[in-house]
Structures are given as structure tokens and as C-alpha cells.
GUTORVO-786674 format. One record per residue (C-alpha): z, x negated, y negated. Coordinates in steps of 0.02 Angstrom, whole numbers, plus 50000, padded with zeros to 5 digits. Each point is the difference from the previous one (the first is absolute). Layout:
BEGIN
<site><Z>Z</Z><X>X</X><Y>Y</Y></site>
...
This chain:
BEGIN
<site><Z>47218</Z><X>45928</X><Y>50903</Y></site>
<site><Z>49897</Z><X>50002</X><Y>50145</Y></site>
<site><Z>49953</Z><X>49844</X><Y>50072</Y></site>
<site><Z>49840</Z><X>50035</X><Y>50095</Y></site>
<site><Z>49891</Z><X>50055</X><Y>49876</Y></site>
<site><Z>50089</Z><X>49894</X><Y>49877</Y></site>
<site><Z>50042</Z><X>50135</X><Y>49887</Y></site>
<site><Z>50137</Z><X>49982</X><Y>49876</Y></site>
<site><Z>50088</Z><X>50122</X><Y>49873</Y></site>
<site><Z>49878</Z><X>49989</X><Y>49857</Y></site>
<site><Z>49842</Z><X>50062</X><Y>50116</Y></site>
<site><Z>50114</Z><X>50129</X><Y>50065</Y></site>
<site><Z>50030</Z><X>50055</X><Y>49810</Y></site>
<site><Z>49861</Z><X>49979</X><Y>49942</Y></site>
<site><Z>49929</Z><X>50128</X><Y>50140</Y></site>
<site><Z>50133</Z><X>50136</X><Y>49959</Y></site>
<site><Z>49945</Z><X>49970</X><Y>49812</Y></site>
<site><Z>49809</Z><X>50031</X><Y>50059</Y></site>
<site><Z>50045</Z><X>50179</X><Y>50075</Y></site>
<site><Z>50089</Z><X>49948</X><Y>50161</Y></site>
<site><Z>50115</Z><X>50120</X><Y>50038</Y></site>
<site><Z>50046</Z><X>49973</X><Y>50190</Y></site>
<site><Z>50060</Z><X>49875</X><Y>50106</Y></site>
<site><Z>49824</Z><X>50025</X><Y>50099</Y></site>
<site><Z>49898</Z><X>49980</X><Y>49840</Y></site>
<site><Z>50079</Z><X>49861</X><Y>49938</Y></site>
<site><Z>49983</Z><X>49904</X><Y>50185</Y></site>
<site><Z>49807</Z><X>50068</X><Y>50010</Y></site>
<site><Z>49957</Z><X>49931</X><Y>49819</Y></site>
<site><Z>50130</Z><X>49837</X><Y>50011</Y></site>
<site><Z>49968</Z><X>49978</X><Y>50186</Y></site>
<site><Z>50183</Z><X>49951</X><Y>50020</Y></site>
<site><Z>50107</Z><X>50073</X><Y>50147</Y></site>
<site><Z>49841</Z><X>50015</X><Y>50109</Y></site>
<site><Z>50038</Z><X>49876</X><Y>50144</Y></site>
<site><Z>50167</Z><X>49986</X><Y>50041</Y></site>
<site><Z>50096</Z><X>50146</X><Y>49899</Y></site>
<site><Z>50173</Z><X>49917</X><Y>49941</Y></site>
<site><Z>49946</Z><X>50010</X><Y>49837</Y></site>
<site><Z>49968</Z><X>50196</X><Y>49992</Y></site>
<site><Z>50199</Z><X>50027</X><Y>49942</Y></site>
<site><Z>49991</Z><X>49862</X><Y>49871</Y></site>
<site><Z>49841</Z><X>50084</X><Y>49951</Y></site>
<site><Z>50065</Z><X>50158</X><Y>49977</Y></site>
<site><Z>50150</Z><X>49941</X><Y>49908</Y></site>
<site><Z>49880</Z><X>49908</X><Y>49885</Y></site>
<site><Z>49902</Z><X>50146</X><Y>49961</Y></site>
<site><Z>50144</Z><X>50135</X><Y>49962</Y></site>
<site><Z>50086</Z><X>49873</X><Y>49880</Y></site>
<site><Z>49849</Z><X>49949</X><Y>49916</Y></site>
<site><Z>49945</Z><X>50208</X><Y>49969</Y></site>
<site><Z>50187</Z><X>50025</X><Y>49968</Y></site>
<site><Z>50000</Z><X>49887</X><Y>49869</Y></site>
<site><Z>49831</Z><X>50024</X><Y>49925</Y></site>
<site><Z>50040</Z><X>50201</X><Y>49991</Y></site>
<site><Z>50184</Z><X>49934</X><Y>49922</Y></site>
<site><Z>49894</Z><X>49914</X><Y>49859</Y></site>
<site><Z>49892</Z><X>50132</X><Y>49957</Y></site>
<site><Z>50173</Z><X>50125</X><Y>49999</Y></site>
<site><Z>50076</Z><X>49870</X><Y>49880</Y></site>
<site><Z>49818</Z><X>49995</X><Y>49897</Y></site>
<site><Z>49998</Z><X>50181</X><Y>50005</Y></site>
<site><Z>50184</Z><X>50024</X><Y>49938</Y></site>
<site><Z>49988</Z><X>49861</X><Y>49859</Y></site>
<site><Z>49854</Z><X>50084</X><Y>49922</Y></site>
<site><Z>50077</Z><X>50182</X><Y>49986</Y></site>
């Protein structure tokens, strides 16, 4: 995910799961995408799937319980 700060997918999801819910709050708390930037759009691809499919789970939850 991004290289300099040696941050990979699971830190990155792990900081959306612990209330990130920007692409700036997940770089300040990860410190990914803070020197050279080509990660931001991997980043923010990361963090929309991961919310997309964490809000998709709770849906389903939601659904099979009614």
C-alpha cells in the first residue's frame, strides 16, 4: 500500500474500523501517503471498499434479523 511508511491494507483497515473516515485521517493516524503521495488513490480506493463493504454487512445483518 504505501511504501514509505510501510503501511499495508490491514493498518489502513484497521484505521477506518477505529473511526477513520477520510483519506486525511486515515494518512494522519497510519502515516501512509505522507512523503511521496502515489499511494493517496490506492488509499482512497482502500477505504471506500472497505466502508462499502462493512455498511453491506451490517445491511445484510440488519435484513436477516427482520
Amino acid at each position: 500500500m504505501c511504501h514509505c511508511a510501510v503501511v499495508n491494507d490491514a493498518c489502513v483497515k484497521d484505521a477506518v474500523d477505529c473511526g477513520a473516515k477520510s483519506l486525511g485521517q486515515v494518512c494522519r493516524t497510519t502515516g501512509a501517503g505522507q512523503d511521496c503521495g502515489s499511494c493517496v488513490f490506492a488509499l482512497k480506493r482502500l477505504i471506500c471498499e472497505h466502508e462499502q463493504a462493512t455498511h453491506t454487512t451490517l445491511l445484510e445483518v440488519e435484513g436477516a434479523a427482520s
